[in-house]
Predicted model as a PDB file, atoms N, CA, C, CB and O in Angstrom, pLDDT in the B-factor column:
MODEL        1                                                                  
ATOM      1  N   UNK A   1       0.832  -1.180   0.000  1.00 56.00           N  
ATOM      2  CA  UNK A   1       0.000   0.000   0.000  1.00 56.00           C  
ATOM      3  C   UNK A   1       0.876   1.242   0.000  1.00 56.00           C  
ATOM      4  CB  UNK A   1      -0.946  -0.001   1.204  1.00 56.00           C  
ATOM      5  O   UNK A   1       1.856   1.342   0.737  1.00 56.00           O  
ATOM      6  N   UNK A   2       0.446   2.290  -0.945  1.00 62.00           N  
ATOM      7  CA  UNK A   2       1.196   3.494  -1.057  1.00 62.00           C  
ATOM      8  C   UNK A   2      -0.058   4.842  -0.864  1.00 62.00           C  
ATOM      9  CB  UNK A   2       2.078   3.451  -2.694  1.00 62.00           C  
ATOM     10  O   UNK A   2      -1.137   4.767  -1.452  1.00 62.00           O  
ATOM     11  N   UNK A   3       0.284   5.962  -0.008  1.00 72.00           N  
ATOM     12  CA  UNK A   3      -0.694   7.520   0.412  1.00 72.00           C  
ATOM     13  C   UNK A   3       0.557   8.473   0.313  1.00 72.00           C  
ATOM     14  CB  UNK A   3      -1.603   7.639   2.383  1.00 72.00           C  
ATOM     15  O   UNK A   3       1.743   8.440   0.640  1.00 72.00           O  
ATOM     16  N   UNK A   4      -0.254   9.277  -0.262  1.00 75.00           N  
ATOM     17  CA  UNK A   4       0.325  10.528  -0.834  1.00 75.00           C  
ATOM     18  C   UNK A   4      -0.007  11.574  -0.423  1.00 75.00           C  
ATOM     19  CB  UNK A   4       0.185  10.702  -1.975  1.00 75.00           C  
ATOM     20  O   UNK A   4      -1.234  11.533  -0.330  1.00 75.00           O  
ATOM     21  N   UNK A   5       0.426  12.693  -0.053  1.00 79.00           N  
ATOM     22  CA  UNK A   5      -0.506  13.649   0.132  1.00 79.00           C  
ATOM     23  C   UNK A   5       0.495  14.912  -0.080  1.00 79.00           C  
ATOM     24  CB  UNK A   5      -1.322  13.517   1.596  1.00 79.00           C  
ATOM     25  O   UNK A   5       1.536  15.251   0.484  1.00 79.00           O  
ATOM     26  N   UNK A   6      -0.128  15.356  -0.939  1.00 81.00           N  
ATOM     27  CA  UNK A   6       0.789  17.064  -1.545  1.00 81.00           C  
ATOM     28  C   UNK A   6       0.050  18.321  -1.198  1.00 81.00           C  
ATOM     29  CB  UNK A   6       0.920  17.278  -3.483  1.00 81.00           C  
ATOM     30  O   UNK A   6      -1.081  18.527  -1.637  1.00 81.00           O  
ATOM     31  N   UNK A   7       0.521  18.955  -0.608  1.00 82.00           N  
ATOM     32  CA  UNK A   7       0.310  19.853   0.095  1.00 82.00           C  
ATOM     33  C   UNK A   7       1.796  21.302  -0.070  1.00 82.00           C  
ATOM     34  CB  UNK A   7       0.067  18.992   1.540  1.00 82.00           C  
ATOM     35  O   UNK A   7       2.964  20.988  -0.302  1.00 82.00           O  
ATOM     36  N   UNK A   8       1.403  22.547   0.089  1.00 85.00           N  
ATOM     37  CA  UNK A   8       2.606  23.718   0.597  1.00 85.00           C  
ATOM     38  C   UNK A   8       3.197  23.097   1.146  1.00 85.00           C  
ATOM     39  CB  UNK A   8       2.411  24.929   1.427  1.00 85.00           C  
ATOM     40  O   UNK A   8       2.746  22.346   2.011  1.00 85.00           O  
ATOM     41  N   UNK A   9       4.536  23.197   0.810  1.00 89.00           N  
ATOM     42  CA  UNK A   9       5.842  22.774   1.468  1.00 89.00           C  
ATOM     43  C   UNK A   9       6.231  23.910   2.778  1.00 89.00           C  
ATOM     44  CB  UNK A   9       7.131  22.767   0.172  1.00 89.00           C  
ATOM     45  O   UNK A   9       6.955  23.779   3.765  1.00 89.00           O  
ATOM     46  N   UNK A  10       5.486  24.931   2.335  1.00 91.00           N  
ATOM     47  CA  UNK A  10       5.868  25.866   2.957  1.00 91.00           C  
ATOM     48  C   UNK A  10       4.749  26.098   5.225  1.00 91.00           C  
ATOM     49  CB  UNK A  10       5.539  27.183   1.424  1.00 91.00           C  
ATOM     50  O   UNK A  10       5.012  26.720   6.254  1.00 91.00           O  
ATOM     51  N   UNK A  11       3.762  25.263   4.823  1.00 90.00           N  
ATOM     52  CA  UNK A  11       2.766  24.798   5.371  1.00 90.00           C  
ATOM     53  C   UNK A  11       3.221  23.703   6.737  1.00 90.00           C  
ATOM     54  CB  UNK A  11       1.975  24.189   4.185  1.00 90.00           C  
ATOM     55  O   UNK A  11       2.714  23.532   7.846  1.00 90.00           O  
ATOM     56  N   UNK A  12       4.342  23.125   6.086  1.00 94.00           N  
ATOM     57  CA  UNK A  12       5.079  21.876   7.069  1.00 94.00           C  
ATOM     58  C   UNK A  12       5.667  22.464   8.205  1.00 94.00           C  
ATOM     59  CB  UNK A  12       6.343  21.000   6.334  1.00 94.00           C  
ATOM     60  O   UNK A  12       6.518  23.351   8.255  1.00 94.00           O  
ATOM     61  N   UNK A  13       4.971  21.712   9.317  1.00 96.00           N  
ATOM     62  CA  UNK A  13       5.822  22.491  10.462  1.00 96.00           C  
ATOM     63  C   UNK A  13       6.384  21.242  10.986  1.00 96.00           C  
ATOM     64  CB  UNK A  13       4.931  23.494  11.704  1.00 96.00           C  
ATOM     65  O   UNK A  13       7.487  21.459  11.489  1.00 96.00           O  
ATOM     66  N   UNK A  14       5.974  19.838  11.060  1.00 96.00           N  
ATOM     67  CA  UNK A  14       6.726  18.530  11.379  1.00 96.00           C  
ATOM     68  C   UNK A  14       5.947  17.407  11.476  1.00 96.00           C  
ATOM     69  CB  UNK A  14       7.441  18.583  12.592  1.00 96.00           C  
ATOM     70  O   UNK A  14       4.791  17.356  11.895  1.00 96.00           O  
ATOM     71  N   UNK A  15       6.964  16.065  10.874  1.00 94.00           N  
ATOM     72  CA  UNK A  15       6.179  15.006  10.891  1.00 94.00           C  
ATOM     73  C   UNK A  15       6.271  14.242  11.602  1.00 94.00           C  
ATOM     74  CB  UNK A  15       6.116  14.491  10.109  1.00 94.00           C  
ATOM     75  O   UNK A  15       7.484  14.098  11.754  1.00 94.00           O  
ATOM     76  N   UNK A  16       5.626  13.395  12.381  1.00 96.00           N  
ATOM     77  CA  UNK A  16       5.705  12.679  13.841  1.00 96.00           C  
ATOM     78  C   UNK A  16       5.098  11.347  13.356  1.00 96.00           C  
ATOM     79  CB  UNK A  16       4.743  13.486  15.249  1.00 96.00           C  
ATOM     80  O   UNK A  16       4.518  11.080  12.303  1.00 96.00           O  
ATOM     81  N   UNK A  17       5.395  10.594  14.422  1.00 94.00           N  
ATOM     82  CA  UNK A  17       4.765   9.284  14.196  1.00 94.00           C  
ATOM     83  C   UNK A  17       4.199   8.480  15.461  1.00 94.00           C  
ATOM     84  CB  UNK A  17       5.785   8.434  13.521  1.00 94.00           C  
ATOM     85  O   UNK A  17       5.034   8.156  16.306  1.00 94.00           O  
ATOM     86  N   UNK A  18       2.840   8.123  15.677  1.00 91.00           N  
ATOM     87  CA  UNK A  18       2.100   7.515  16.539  1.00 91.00           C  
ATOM     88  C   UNK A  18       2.317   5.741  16.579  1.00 91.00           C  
ATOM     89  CB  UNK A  18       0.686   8.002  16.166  1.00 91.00           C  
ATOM     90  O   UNK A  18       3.337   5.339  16.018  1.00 91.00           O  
ATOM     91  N   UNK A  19       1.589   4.909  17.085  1.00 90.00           N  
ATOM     92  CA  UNK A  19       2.150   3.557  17.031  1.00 90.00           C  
ATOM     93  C   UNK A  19       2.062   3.349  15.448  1.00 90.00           C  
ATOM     94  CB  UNK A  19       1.274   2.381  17.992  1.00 90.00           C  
ATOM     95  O   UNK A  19       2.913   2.799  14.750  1.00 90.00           O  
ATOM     96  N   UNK A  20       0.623   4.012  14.953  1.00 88.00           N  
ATOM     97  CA  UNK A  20       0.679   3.355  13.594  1.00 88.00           C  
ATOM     98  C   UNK A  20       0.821   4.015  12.479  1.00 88.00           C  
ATOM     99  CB  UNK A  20      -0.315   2.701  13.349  1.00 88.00           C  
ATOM    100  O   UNK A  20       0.885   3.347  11.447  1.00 88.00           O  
ATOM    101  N   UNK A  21       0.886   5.142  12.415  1.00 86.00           N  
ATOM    102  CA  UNK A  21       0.776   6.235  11.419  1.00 86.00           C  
ATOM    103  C   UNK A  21       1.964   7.083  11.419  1.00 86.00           C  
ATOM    104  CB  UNK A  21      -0.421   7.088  11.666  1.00 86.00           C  
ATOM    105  O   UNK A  21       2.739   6.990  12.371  1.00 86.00           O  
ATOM    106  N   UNK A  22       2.253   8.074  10.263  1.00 87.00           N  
ATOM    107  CA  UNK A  22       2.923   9.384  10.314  1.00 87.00           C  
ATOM    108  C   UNK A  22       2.133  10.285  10.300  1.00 87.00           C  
ATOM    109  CB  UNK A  22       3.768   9.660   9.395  1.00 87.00           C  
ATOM    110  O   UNK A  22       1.083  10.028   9.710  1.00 87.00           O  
ATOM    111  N   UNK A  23       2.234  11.329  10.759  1.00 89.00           N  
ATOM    112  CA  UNK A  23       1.568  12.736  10.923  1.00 89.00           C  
ATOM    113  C   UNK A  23       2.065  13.515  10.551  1.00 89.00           C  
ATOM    114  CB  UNK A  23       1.300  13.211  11.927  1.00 89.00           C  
ATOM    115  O   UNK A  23       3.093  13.763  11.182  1.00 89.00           O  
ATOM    116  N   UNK A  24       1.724  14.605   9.135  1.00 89.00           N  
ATOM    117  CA  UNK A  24       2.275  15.493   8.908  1.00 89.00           C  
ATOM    118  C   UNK A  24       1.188  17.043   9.623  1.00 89.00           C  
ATOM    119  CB  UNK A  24       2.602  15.245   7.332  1.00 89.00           C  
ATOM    120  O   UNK A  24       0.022  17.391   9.437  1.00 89.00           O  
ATOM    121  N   UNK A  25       2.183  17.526  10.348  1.00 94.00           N  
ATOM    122  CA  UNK A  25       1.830  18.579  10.708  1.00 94.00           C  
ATOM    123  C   UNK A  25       1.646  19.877  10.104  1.00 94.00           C  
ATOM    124  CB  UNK A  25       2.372  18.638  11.393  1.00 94.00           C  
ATOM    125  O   UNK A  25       2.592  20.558   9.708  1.00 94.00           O  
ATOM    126  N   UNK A  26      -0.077  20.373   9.999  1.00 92.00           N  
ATOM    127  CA  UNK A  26       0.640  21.554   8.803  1.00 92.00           C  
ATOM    128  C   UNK A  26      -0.164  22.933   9.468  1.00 92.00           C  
ATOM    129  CB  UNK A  26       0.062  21.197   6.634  1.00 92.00           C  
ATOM    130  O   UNK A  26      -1.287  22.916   9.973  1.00 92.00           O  
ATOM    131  N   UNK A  27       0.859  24.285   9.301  1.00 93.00           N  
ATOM    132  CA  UNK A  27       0.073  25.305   9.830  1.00 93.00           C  
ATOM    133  C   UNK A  27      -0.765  25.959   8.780  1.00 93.00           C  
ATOM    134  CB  UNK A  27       0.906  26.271  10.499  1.00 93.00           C  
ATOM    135  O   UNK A  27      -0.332  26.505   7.765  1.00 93.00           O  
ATOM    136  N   UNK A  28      -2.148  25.828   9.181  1.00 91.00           N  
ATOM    137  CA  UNK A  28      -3.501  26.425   8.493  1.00 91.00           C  
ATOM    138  C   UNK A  28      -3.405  28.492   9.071  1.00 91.00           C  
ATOM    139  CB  UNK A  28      -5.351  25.229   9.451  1.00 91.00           C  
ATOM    140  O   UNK A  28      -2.950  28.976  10.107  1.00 91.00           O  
ATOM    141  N   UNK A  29      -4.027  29.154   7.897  1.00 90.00           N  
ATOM    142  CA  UNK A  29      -4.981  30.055   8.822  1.00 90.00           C  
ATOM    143  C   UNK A  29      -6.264  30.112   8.518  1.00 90.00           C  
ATOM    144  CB  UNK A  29      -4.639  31.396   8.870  1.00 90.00           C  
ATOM    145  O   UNK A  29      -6.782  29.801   7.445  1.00 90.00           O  
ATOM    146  N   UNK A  30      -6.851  30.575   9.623  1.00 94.00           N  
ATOM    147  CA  UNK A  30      -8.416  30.172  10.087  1.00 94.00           C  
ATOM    148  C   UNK A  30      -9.125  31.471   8.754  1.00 94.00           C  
ATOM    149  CB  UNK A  30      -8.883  30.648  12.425  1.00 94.00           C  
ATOM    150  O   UNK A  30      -8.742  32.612   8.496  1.00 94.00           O  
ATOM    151  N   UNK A  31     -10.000  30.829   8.299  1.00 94.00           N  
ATOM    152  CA  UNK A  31     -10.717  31.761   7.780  1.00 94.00           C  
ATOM    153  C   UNK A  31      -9.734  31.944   5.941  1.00 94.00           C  
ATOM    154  CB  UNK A  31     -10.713  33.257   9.089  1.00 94.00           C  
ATOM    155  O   UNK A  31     -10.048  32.902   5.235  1.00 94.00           O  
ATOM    156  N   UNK A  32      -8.897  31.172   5.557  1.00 90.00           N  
ATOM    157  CA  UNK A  32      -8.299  30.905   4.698  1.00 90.00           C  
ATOM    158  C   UNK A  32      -8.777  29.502   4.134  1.00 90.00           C  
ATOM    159  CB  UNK A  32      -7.088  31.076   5.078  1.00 90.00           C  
ATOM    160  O   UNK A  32      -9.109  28.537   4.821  1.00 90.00           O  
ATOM    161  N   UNK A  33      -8.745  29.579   2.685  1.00 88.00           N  
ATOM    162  CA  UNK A  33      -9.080  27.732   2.311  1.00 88.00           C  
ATOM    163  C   UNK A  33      -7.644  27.080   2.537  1.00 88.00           C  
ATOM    164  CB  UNK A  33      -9.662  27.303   0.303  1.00 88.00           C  
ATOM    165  O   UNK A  33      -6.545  27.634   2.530  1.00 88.00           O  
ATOM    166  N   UNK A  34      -7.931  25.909   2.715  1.00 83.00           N  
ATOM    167  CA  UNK A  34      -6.728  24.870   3.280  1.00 83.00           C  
ATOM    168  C   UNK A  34      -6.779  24.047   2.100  1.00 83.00           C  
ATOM    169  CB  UNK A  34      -7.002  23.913   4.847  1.00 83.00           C  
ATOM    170  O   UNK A  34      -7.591  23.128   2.204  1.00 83.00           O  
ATOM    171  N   UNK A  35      -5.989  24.115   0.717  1.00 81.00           N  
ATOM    172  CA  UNK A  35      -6.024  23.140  -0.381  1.00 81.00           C  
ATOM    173  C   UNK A  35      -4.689  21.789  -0.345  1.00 81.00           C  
ATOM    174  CB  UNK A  35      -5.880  24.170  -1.810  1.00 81.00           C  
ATOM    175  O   UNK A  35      -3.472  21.979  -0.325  1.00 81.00           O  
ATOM    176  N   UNK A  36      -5.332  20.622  -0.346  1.00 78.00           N  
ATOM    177  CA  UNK A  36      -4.207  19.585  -0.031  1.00 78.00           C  
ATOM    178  C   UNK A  36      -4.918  18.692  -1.106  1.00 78.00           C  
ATOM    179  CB  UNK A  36      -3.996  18.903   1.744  1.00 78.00           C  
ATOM    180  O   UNK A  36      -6.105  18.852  -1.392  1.00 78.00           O  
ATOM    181  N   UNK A  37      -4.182  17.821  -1.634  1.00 78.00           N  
ATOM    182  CA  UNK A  37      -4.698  16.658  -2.592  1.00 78.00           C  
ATOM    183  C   UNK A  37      -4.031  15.057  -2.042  1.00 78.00           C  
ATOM    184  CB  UNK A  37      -4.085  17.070  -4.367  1.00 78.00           C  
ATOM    185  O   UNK A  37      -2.890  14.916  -1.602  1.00 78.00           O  
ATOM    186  N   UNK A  38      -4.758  14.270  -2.153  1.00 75.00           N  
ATOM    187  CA  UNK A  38      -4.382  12.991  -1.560  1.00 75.00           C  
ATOM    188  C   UNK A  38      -4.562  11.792  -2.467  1.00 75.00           C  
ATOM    189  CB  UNK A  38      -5.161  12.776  -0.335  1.00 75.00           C  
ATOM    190  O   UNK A  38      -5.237  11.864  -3.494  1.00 75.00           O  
ATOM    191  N   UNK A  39      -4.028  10.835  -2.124  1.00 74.00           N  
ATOM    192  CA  UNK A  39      -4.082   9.436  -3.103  1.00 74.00           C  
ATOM    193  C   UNK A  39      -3.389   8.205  -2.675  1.00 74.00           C  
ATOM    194  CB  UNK A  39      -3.436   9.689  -4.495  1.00 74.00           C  
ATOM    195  O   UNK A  39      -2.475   8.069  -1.861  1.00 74.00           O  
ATOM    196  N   UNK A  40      -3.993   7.367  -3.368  1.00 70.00           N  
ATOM    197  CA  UNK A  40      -3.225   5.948  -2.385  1.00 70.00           C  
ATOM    198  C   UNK A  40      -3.677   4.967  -3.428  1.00 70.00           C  
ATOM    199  CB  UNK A  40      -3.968   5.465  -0.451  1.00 70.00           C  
ATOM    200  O   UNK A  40      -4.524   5.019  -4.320  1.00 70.00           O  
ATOM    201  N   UNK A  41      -2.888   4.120  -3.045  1.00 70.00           N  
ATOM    202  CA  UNK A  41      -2.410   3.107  -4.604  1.00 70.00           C  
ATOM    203  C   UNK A  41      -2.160   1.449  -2.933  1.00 70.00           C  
ATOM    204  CB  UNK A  41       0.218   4.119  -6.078  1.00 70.00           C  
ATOM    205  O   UNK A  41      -1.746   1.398  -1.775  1.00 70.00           O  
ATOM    206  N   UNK A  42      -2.815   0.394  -4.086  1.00 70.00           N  
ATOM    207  CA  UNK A  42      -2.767  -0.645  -3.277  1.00 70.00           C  
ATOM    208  C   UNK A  42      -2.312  -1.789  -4.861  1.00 70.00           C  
ATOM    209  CB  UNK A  42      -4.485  -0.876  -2.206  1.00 70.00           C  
ATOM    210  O   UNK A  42      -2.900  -1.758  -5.942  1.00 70.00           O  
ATOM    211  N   UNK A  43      -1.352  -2.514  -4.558  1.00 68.00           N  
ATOM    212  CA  UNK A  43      -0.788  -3.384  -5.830  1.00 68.00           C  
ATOM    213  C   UNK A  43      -2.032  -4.535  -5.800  1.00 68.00           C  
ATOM    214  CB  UNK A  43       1.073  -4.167  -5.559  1.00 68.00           C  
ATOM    215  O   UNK A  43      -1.801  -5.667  -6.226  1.00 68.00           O  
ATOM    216  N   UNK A  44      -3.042  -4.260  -5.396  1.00 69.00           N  
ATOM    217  CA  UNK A  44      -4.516  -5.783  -5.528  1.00 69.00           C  
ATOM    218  C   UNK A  44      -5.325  -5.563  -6.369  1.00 69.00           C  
ATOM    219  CB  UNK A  44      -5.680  -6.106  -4.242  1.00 69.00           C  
ATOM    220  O   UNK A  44      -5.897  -6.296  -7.176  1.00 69.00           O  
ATOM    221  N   UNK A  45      -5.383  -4.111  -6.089  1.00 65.00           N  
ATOM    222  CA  UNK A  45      -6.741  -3.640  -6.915  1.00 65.00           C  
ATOM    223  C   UNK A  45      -6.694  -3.849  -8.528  1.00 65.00           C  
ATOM    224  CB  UNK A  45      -6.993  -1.959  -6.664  1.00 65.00           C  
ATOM    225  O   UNK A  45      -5.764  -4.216  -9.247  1.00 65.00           O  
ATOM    226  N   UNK A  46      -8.223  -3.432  -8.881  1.00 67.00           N  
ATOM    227  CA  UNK A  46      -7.960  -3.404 -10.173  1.00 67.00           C  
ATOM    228  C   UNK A  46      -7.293  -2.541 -11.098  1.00 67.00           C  
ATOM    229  CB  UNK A  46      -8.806  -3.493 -10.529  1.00 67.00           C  
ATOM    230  O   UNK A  46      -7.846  -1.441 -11.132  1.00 67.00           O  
ATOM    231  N   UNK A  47      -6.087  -2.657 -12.031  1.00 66.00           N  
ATOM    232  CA  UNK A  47      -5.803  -2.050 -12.693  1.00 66.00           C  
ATOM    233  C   UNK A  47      -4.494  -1.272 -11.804  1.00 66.00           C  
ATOM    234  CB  UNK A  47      -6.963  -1.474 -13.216  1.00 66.00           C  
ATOM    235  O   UNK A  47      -3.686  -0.636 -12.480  1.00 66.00           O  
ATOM    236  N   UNK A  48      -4.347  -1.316 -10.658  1.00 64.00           N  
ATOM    237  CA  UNK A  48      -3.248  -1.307 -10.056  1.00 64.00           C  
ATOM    238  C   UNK A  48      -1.853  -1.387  -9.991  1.00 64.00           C  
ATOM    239  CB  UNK A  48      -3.406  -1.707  -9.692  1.00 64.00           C  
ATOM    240  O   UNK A  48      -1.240  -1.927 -10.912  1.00 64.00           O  
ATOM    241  N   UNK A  49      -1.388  -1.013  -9.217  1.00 67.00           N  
ATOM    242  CA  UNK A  49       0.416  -0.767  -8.970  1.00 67.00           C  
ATOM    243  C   UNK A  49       0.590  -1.835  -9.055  1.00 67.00           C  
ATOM    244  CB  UNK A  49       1.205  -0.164  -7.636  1.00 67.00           C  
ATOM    245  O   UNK A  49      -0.221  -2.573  -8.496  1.00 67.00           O  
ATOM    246  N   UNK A  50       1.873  -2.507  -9.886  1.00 68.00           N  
ATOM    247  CA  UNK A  50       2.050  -4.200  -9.719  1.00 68.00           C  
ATOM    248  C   UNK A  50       4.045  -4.003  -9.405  1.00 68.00           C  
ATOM    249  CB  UNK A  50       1.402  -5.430 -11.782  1.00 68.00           C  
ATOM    250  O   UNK A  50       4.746  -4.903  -8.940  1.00 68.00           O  
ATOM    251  N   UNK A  51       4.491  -2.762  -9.772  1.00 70.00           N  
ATOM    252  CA  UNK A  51       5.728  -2.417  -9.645  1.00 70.00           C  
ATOM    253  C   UNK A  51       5.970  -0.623  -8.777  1.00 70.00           C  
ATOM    254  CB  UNK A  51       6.257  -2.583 -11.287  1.00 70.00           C  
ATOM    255  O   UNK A  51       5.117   0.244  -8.970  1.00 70.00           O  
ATOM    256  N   UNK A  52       7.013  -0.387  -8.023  1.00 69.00           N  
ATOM    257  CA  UNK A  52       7.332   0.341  -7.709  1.00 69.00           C  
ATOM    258  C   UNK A  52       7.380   1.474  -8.331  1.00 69.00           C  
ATOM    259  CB  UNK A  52       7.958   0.018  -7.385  1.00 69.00           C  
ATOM    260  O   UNK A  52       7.093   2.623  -7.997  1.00 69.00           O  
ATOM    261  N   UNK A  53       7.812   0.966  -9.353  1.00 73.00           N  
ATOM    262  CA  UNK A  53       8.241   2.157 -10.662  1.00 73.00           C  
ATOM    263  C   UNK A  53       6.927   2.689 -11.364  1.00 73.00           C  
ATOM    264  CB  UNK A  53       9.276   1.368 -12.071  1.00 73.00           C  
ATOM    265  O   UNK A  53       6.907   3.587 -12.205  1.00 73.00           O  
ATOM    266  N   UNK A  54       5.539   1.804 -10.755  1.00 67.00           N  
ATOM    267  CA  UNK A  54       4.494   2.254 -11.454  1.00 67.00           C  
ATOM    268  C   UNK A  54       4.107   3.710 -10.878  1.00 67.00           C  
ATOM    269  CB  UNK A  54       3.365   1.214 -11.377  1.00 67.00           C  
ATOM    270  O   UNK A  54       3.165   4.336 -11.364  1.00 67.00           O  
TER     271      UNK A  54                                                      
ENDMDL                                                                          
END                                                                             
C-alpha cells in the first residue's frame, strides 16, 4: 500500500509518528481555504500498482 498527500511545502511544520501512522503537521490560517490533494495506490486492486516504478 502506497498515500500521498501534496500539500505547501511551505505549510510543514513537522512530521511525527504515533504507534501506527505518520503525521504530517501543517500550519492552516483560520478563515483561509486549506487546499491539499491525496491518493493511495494498493498493488490488488484493479488495474493497479504491480511495480514500484508504477
Amino acid at each position: 500500500m502506497a498515500i500521498a498527500l501534496r500539500f505547501d511545502p511551505a505549510m510543514l511544520v513537522d512530521v511525527v509518528k504515533d504507534a501506527d501512522n505518520h503525521l504530517a503537521l501543517l500550519r492552516v490560517t483560520p478563515g483561509k481555504p486549506f487546499v491539499y490533494y491525496s491518493g493511495s495506490a494498493w498493488n490488488l486492486g484493479n488495474g493497479g500498482f504491480r511495480r514500484r516504478a508504477d
